[in-house]
Backbone as ProteinMPNN parsed JSONL, in Angstrom:
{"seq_chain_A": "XXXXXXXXXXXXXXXXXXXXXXXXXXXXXXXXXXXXXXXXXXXXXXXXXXXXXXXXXXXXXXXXXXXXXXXXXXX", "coords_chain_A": {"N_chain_A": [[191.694, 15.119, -57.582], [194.03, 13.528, -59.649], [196.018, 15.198, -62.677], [196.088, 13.335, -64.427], [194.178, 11.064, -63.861], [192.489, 12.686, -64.669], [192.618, 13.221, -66.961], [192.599, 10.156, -68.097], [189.98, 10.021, -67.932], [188.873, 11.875, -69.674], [189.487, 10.874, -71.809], [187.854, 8.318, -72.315], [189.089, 6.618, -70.239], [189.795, 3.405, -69.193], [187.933, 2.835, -69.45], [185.727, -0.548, -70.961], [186.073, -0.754, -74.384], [184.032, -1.342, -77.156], [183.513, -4.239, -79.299], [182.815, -3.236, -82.096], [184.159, -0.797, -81.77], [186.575, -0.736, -81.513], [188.572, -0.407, -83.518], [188.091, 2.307, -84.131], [189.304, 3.449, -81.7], [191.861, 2.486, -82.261], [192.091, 3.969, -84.543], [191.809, 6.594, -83.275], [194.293, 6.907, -81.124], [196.085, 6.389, -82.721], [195.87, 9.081, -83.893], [196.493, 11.097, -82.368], [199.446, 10.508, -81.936], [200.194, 11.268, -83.888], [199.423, 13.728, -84.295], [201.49, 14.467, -82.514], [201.583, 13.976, -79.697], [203.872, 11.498, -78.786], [203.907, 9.285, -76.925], [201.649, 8.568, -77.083], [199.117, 5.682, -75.964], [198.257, 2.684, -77.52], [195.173, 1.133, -76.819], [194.592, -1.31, -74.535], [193.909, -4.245, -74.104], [190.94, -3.745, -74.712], [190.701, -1.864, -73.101], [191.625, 2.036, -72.586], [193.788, 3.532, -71.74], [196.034, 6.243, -70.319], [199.421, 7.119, -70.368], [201.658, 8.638, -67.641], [203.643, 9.831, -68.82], [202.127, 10.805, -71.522], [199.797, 11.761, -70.8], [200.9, 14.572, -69.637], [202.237, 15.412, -71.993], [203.172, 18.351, -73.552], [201.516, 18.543, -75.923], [199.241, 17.691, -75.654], [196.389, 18.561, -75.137], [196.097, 19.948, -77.618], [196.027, 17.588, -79.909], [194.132, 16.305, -78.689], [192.077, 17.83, -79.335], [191.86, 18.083, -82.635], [191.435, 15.422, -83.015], [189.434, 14.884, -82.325], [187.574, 13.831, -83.85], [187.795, 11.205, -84.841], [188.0, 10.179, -82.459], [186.628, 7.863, -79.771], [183.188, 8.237, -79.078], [182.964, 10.257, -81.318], [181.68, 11.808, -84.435]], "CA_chain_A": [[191.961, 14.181, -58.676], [195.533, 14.046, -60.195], [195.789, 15.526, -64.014], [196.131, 11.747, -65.172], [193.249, 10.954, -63.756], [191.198, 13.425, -65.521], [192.933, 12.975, -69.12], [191.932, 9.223, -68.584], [188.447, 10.128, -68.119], [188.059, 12.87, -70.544], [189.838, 9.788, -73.085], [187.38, 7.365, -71.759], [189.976, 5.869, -69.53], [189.725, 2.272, -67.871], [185.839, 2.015, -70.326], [186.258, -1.025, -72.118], [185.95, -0.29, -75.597], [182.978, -2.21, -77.724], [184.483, -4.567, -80.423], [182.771, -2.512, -82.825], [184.425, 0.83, -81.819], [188.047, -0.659, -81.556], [189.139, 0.317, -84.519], [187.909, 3.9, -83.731], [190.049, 3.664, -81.256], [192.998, 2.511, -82.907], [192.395, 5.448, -85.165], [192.051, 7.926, -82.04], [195.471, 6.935, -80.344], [197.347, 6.91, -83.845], [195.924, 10.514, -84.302], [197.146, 11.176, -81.156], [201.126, 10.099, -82.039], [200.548, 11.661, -85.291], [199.392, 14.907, -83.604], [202.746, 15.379, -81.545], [201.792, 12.944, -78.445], [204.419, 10.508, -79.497], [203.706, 8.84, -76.098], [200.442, 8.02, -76.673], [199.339, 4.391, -76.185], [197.253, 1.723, -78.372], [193.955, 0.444, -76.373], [195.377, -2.87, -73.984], [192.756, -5.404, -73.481], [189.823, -3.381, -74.448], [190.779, -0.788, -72.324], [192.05, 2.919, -73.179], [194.834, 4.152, -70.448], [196.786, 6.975, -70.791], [200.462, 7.332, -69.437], [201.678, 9.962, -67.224], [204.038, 10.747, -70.006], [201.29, 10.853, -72.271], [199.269, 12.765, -70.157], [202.048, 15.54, -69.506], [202.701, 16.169, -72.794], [202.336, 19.679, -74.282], [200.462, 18.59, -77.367], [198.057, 16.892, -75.388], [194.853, 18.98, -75.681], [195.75, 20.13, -79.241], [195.773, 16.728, -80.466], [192.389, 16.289, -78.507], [190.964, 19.062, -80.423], [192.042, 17.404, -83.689], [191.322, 14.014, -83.107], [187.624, 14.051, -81.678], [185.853, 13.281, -84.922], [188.735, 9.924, -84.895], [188.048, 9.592, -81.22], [185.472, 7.578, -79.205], [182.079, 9.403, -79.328], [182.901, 11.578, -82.328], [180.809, 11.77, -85.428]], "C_chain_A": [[193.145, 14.709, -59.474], [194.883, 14.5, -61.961], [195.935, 14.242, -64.888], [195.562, 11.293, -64.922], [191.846, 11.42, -64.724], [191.733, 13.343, -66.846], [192.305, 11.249, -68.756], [190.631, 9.487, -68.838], [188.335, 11.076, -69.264], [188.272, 11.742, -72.441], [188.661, 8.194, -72.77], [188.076, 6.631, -71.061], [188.788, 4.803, -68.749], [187.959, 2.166, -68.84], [186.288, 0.95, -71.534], [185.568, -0.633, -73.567], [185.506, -1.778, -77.249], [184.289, -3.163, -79.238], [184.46, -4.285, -81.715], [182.933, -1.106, -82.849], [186.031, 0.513, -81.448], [189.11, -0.452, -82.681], [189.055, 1.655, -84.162], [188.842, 3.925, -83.118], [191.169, 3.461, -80.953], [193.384, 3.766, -83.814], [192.879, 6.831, -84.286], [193.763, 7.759, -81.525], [196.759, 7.025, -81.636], [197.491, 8.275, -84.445], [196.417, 11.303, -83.553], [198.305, 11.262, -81.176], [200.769, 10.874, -83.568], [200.092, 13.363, -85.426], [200.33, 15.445, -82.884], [202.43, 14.232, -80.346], [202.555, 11.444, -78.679], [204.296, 9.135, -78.375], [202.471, 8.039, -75.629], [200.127, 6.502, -77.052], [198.174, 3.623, -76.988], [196.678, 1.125, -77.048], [195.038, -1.113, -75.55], [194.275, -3.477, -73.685], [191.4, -4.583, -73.014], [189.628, -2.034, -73.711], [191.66, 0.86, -72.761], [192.668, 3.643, -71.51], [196.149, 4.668, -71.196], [198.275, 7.089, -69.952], [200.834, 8.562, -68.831], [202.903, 10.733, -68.34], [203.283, 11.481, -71.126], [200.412, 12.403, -71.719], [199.68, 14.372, -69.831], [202.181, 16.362, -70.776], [201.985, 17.218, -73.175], [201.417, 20.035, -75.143], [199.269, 18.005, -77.015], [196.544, 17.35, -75.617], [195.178, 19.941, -76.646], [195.24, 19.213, -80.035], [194.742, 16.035, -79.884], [191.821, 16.401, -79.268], [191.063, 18.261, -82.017], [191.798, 16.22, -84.158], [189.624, 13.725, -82.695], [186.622, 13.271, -82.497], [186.479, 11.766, -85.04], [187.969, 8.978, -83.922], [186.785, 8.605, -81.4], [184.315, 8.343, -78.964], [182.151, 10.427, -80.31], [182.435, 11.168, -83.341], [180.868, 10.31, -86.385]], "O_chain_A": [[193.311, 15.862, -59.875], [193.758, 14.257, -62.395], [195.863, 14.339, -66.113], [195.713, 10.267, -65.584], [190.836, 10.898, -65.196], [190.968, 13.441, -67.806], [191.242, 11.125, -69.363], [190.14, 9.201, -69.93], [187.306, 10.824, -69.891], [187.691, 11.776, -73.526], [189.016, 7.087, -73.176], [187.628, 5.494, -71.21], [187.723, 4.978, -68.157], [187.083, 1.328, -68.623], [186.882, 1.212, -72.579], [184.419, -0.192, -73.582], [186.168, -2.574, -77.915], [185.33, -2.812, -79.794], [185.323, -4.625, -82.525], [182.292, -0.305, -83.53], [186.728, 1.468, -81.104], [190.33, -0.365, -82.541], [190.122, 2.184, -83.851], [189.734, 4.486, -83.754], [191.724, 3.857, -79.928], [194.449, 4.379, -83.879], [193.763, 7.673, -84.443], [194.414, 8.795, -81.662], [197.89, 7.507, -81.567], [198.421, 8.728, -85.113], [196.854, 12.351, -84.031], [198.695, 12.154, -80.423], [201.729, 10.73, -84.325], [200.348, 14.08, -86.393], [200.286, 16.625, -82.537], [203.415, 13.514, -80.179], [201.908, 10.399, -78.74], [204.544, 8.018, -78.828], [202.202, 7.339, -74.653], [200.595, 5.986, -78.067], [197.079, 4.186, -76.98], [197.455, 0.659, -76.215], [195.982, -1.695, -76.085], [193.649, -2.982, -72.748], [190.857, -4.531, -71.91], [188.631, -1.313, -73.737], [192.604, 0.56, -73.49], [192.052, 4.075, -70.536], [196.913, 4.176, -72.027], [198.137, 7.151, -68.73], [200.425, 9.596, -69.359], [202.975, 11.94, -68.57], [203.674, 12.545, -71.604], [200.431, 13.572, -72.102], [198.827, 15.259, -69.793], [202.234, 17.592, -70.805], [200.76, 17.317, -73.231], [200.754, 21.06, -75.303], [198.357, 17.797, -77.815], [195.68, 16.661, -76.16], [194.478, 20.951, -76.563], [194.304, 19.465, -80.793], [194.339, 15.067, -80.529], [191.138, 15.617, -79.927], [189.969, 17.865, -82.421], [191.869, 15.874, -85.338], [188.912, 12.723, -82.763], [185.624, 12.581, -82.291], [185.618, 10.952, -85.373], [187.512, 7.845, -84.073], [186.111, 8.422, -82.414], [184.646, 9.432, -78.497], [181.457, 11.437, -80.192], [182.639, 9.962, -83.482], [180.101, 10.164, -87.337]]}, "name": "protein", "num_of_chains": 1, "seq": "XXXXXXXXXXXXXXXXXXXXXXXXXXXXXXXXXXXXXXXXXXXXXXXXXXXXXXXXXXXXXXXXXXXXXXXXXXX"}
């Protein structure tokens, strides 16, 4: 499994995303670009897919770590 594979999944990739947790995850992907992943993308039709730029970037599992309580499944 490629490394853009597994960042979708560890981002919930390709799970659509309830219409009471899309905000959450408007918050998650703007904490994301506001963490250093300037690449990272806003939710498309319910869905949360990451680019391989996105995926690549260096800040990517810092702005994980920083964003989980934002993310999907966090507190």
């Amino acid at each position: 499994m490629g490394e853009r594979c597994r960042t979708e999944q560890r981002v919930r990739g390709g799970t659509p995303a309830a219409t009471d947790s899309q905000e959450t995850v408007l918050k998650f992907a703007q904490c994301m670009r506001d963490n250093g992943v300037a690449a990272y993308p806003d939710p498309e039709g319910g869905m949360m897919r990451i680019t391989q730029e996105a995926a690549e970037d260096p800040d990517l599992k810092s702005a994980e770590e920083k964003c989980k309580k934002a993310g999907p499944g966090g507190p």
